[in-house]
Steps between C-alpha positions, in 0.01 A plus 500: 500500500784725466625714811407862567751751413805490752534798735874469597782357265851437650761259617433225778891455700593276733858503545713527162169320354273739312250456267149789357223463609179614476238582775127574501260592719334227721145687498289578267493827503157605549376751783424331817137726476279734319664856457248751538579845371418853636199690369316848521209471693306754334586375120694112503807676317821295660714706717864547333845560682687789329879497596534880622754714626408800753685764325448404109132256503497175333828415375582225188693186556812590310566785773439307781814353689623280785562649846593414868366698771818522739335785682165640594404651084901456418527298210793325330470390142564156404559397140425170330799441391686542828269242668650279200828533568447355851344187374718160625698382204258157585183640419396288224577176764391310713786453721467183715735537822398198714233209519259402820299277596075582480484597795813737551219795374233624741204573265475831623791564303298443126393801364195346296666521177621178295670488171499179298880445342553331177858419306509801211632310208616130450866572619318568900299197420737230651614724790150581598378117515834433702436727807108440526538170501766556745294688706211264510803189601644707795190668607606835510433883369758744401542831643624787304433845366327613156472881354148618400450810332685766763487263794709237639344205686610209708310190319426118565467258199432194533403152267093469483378210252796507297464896434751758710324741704617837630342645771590893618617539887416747706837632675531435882439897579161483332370175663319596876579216763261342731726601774344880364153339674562282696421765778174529380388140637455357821477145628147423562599187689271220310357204629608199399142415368516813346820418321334183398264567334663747291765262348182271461360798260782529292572146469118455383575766262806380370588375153864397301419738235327827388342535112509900464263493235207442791583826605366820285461865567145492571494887575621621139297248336236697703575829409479405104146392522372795680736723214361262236110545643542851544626554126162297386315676702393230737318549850762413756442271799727546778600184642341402863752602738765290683430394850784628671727220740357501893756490722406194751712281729808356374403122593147530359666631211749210459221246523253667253813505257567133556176362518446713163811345341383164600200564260704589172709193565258296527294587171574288148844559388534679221740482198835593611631799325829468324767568747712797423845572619525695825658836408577789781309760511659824477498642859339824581729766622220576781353234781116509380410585851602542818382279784293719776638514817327240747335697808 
């Protein structure tokens, strides 16, 4: 099956080597969920955005232009063409500037997008098969930087089953630390039972790999059936609600976990899944939650 259509076309340098390239985008594509769009109440007609100015109304596209506020309602006008002048001479490469080893980049760092490279015409054919497999026989990524439409971004690529991967960084002043919350915890002083039994957990949990297609948004999937039973016309039966978590005692706790993990491991094995490479996941900007002070 031939490729999608490439979203980025340029040169790939390392050095005085330098060879085009072409990159596409690692995801599909689709929305992550179900857009749902703004209605009257009164007669379903969708609510629409007019672009409106507060002296002259709705204005037209071709008079609307680019501006900076440098000042409470003080404008200055930027033109397209100016912004183009500024663009690096590199900004159809990717410009390599040093290699590391896996584990030189915190994954906080990956900004969740990923670009798959491939050589743009048989003369980067050669050079391209050269550094991946070079890659893959030193074990190492390369660190660089790579133009995308108006913005300039720090980038990791790296060899993954014989295809080049790039993989957008965040830069350092966008990335939070945990040093920013680490004064949000305190040491709760565990037992050493306590600690126990909670490596005991995770080790009963653990695995060597992960097949991603297990996993699947079970809340869109969700939403289209009650969109799909509404459109037929369908009575709609609300799903029996969730019985929410109890908080109990952290040891009574442990041991229901473990003594409920000793069940699934010991039912019939069933057919192992086909393993899947272990891929990072793209960090989220944002801890998911904070840890409550203890009393």
């Amino acid at each position: 099956m031939a490729p999608p259509r490439s979203a980025w076309k340029g040169y790939l340098k390392i050095s005085l080597v330098s060879f085009p390239v072409q990159a596409y985008v690692g995801s599909s594509g689709e929305s992550p969920g179900i857009r749902l769009n703004q209605l009257h109440r009164g007669c379903h007609s969708r609510i629409r955005y007019a672009k409106t100015c507060p002296i002259h109304g709705e204005v037209p596209n071709d008079e609307i232009v680019s501006g900076y506020e440098y000042s409470k309602d003080q404008y200055v006008e930027i033109d397209p063409s100016e912004l183009a002048s500024l663009r690096p001479e590199r900004d159809r490469e990717i410009n390599v500037e040093t290699f590391v080893p896996p584990d030189a980049i915190d994954p906080a760092y990956l900004a969740g997008k990923t670009y798959y490279l491939l050589p743009d015409g048989k003369v980067g054919e050669k050079p391209y098969q050269l550094i991946c497999a070079a890659l893959e026989a030193e074990g190492l990524h390369a660190v660089g930087r790579m133009m995308i439409t108006t913005k300039e971004h720090v980038v990791r690529m790296r060899p993954l089953d014989g295809v080049l991967t790039v993989e957008l960084l965040e830069y350092a002043a966008q990335v939070r630390t945990p040093a920013d919350f680490k004064e949000d915890l305190v040491d709760t002083h565990p037992t050493a039972q306590e600690t126990k039994l909670t490596r005991q957990l995770i080790a009963s949990l653990s695995q060597d790999t992960v097949d991603l297609k297990d996993y699947a948004d079970e809340y869109t999937e969700s939403v289209r059936k009650l969109i799909e039973a509404k459109v037929e016309g369908k009575e709609l039966v609300a799903p029996e609600p969730a019985e929410q978590p109890q908080v109990v005692n952290l040891m009574d706790a442990l041991r229901a976990s473990m003594a409920k993990a000793k069940k699934v491991a010991e039912r019939p094995a069933r057919r192992k899944a086909p393993s899947v490479t272990k891929r990072p996941a793209a960090a989220s900007k944002q801890p998911a939650a904070r840890r409550k002070k203890s009393g």
